[in-house]
C-alpha positions in Angstrom: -49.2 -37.5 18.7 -49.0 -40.8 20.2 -45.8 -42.8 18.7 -45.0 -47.0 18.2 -41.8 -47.3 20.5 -40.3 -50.9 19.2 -38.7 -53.2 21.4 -36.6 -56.1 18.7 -35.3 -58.8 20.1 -32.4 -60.5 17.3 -29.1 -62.3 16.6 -27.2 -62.8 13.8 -29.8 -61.8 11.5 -28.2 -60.0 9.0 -30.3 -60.9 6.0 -32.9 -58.8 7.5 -31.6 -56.5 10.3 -30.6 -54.1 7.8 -33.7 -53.6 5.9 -35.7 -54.4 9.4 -34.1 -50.6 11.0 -35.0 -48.9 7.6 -38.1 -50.2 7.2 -39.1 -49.4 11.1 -37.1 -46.2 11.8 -38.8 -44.5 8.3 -42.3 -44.9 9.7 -41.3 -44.0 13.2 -38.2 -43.0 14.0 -34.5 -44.2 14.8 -35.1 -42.7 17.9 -38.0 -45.3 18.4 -36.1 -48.4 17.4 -34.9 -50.1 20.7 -32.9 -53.0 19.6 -32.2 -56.1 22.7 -29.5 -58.1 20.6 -26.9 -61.0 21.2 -25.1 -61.2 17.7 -21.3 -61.7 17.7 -21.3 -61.7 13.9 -19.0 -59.0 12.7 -21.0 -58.2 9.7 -23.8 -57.5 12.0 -22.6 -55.6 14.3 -21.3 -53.0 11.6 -24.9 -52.5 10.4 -25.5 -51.2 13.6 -22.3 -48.9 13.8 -23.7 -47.5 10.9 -26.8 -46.7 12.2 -26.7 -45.8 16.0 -24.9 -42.2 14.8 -28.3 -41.7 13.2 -30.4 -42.4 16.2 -30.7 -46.3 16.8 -30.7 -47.7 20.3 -29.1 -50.5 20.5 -29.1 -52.7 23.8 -26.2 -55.6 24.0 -27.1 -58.6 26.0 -25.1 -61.9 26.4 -28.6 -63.4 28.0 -29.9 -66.7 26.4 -33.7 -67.3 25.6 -34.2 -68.2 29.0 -33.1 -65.2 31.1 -33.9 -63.0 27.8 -37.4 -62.0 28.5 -37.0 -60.6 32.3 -34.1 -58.0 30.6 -36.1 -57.2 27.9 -39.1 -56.6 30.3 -36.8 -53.8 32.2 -35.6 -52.0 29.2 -39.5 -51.5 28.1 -40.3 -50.4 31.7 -38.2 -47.7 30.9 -40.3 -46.0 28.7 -43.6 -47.0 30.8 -45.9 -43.8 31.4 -44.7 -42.1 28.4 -47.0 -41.0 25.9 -46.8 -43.9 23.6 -47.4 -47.9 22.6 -44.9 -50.5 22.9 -44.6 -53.4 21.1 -42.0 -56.4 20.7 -41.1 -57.7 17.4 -38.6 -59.7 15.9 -36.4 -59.5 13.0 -38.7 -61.4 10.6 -41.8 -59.5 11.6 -42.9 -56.0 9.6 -46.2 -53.4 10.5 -48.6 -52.3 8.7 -51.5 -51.5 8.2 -54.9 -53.0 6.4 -57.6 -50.4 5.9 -61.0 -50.7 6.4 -60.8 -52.5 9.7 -63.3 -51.7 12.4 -62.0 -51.5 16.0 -64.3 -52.8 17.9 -67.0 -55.1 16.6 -69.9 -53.6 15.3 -72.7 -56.5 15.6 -73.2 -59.8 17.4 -72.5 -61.7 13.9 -69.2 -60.0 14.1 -68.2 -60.3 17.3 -69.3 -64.3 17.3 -67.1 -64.5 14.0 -64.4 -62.9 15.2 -64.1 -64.8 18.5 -64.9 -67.9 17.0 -62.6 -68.1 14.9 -59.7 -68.2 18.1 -61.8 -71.2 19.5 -59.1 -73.8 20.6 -59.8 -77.0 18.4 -59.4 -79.1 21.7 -62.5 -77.6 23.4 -66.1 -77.3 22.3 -66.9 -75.1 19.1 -65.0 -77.3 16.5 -67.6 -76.1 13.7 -68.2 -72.4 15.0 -64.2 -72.3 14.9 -63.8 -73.5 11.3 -67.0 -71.4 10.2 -65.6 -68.3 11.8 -62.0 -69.2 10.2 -63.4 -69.4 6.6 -65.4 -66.1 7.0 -62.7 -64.2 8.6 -60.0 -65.8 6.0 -62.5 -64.4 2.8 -62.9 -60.5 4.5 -59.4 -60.0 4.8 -57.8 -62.3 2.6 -56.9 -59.4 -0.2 -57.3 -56.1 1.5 -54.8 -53.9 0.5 -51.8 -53.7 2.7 -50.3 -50.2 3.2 -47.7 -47.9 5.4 -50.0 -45.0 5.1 -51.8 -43.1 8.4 -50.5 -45.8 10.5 -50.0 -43.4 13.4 -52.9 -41.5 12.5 -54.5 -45.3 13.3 -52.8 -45.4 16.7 -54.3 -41.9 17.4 -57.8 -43.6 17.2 -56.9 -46.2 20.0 -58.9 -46.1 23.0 -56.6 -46.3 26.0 -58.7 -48.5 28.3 -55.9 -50.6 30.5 -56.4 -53.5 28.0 -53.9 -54.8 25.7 -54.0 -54.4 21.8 -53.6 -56.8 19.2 -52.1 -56.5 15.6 -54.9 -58.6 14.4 -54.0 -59.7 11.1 -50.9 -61.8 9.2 -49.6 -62.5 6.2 -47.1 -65.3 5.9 -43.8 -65.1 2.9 -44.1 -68.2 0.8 -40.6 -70.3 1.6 -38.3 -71.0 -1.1 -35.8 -74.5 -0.7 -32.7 -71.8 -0.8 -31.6 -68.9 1.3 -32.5 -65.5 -0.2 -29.5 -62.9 0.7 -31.9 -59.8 0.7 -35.7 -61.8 1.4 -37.5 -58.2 2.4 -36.2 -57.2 -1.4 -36.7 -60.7 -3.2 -39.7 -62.5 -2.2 -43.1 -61.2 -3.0 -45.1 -63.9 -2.9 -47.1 -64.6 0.7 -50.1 -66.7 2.2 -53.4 -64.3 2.1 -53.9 -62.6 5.2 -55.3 -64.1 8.1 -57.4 -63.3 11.3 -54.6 -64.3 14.0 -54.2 -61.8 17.0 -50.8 -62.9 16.8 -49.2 -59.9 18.2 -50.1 -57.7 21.5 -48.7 -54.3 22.1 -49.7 -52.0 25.0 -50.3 -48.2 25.9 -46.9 -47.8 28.1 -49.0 -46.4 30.7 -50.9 -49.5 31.1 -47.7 -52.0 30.2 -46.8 -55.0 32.8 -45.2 -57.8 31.2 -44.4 -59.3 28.0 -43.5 -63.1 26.8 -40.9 -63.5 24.7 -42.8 -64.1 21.5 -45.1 -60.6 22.6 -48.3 -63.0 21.7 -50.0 -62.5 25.4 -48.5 -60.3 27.7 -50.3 -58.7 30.8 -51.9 -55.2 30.9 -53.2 -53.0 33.9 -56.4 -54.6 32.6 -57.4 -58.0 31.0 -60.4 -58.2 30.8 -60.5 -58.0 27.2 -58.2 -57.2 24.4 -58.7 -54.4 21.3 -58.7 -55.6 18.0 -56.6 -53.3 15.6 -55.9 -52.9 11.7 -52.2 -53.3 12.7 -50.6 -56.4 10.4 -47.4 -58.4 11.0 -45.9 -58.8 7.5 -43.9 -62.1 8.1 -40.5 -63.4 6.7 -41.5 -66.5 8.7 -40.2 -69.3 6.9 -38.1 -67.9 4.2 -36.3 -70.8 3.2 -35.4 -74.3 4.0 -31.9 -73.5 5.0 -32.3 -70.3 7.1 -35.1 -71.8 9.1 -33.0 -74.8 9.6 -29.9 -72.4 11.3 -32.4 -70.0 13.2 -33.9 -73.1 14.6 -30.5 -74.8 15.9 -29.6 -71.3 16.4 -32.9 -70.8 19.1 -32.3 -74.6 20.5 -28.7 -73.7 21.4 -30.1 -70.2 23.0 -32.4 -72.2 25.1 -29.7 -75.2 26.0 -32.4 -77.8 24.9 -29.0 -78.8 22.7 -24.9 -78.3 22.7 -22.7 -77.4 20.3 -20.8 -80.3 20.4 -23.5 -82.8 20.6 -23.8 -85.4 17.7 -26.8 -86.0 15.6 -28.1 -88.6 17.8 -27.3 -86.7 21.1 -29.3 -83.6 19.6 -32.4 -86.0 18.7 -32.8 -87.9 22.0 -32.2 -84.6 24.0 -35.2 -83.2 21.7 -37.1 -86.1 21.5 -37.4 -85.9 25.5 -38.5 -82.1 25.1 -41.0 -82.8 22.4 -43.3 -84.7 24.6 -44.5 -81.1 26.0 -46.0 -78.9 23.7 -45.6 -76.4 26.4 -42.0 -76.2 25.6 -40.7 -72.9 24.7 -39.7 -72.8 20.7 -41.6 -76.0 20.4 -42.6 -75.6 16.8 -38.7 -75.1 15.8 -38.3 -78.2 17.6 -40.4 -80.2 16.0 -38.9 -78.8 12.4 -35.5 -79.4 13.5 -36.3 -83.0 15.1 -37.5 -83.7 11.2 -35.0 -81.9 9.7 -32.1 -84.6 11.9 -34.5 -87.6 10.1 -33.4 -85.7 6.8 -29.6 -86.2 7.8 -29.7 -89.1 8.7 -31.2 -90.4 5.4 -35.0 -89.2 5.7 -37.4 -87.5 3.4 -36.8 -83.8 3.0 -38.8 -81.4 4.6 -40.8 -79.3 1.4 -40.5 -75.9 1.5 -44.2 -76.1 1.5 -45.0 -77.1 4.7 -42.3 -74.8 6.7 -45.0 -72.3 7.4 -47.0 -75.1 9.5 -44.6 -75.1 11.8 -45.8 -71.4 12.9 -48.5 -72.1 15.8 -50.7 -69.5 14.5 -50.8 -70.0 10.7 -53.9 -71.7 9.2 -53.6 -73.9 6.0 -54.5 -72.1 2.9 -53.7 -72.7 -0.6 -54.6 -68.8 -1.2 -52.0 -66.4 -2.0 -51.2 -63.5 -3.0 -48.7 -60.7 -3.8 -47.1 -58.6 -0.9 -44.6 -56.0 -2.4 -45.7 -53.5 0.7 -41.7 -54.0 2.3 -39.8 -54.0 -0.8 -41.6 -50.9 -2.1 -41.1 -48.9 1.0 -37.5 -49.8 0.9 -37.2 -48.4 -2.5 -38.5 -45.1 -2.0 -35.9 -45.1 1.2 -33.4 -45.7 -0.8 -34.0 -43.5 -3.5 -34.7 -40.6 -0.8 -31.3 -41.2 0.8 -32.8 -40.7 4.2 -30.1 -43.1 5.8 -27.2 -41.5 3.8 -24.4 -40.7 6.2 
């Protein structure tokens, strides 16, 4: 049966890494969790102690953001040609799965909504883009998120060459205040929307991967197949972690120094910002706002951290997503990770 090999790349997350390798290695396996991290934090690194024994893989790299992506590339080759997908994720992204979701498109109205709706603003189809947007926001909006059958889903895949895309995301709601345990405490997300945010890839047809896994190349790409695969994501969680994952990601790339002073941090960024090809733009431009804050600016509202994500949509729609903390419950109470 065809199996999810997961590639994670982290650092010092440890209010998620934990729950992240129970969550992942119930539905498919220790033995399938390939973890590419740079923490130093000691309280880290003991999670993973814990959990190697069991079946973890765990790959240490001193590598910053910039030379990152070319090791984590290799380590993924490794398992090319194997009977399997492989994806990238990181630490605040969860699968699953929304059911009914056709594979392919099943009528020209469909297909036109479904590509429209992925219509750069910039170019023509302004209206067709926020037509197809609204429409695809209201079918999937509320479907009901489950872990169930999701490699009985992969099963269904045609292997073609082409890449596949989890198609779907649901964003956590951020709160002004660091949650210790957010997969267990915060329930309360965006609706789900139409994204293609994520690509995975048969390992027989795997070439390359970016660092965020949101292209990648295929043996063929000529087109890309839709899945009911969904990223469940502790995005923006709070005010003050996206704050340190932000410097933490500016310092990885060496767009800033440790040592550098507020004002050194902001010109070096305001120089960077002028590209929106910049890698890690959007946690530059929340950081550069976040320095205005320090230095006696308005506060950013929790409510607007998840614009900073290049792929979310606006929406005042919410809803409940309970999916990850459930799951994590019925680990525990099994005692399937019990040494």
């Amino acid at each position: 049966m065809p199996m999810l090999k997961i590639f994670l790349m982290t650092k010092n997350e440890t209010a998620l890494i934990e729950d992240w390798i129970k969550y992942h290695g119930h539905l498919f396996g220790l033995e399938n969790i390939y973890v590419f991290d740079g923490s130093d934090d000691k309280e880290t690194l003991d999670i993973y102690a814990r959990y190697i024994p069991l079946g973890l893989n765990v790959h240490y790299s001193p590598a910053n953001l910039n030379n990152a992506c070319e090791e984590l590339n290799n380590l993924m080759h490794e398992h090319k040609g194997e009977d399997n997908f492989l994806i990238k994720l990181d630490t605040d992204e969860f699968i699953a799965c929304t059911e009914p979701f056709n594979l392919q498109a099943r009528s020209h109205l469909d297909r036109f909504f479904r590509k429209g709706s992925l219509i750069n603003r910039k170019k023509t189809g302004f209206l067709r883009k926020r037509l197809s947007e609204k429409i695809m926001d209201i079918r999937y909006a509320q479907k009901t998120l489950s872990t169930n059958n999701i490699n009985a889903h992969l099963k269904k895949l045609p292997i073609t060459g082409q890449k596949y895309k989890a198609a779907l995301t649901t964003w956590s709601l951020p709160t002004q205040e660091a949650s210790p345990r957010p997969c267990r405490e915060l329930t309360q997300f965006t609706a789900i929307q139409y994204t293609q945010i994520k690509s995975f890839f048969h390992s027989s047809n795997f070439i390359s991967v970016d660092l965020g896994c949101h292209k990648g190349v295929s043996t063929d790409n000529s087109g890309e197949i839709d899945t009911g695969l969904t990223i469940v994501h502790y995005h923006s969680t709070s005010i003050e972690d996206s704050v340190k994952r932000a410097r933490q990601a500016l310092l990885s790339h060496g767009y800033i120094s440790e040592s550098d002073d507020l004002q050194t941090q902001k010109e070096k960024l305001m120089l960077l910002s002028r590209s929106a090809e910049t890698a890690s733009f959007h946690k530059m431009d929340f950081y550069l706002k976040h320095l205005d804050f320090l230095n006696h600016g308005p506060p950013v509202p929790p409510s607007t951290l998840n614009l900073y994500h290049p792929h979310f949509r606006p929406t005042d729609a919410q809803r409940e997503v309970t999916t990850i903390k459930d799951t994590l419950k019925q680990i525990d109470a099994s005692g399937q990770f019990n040494d």
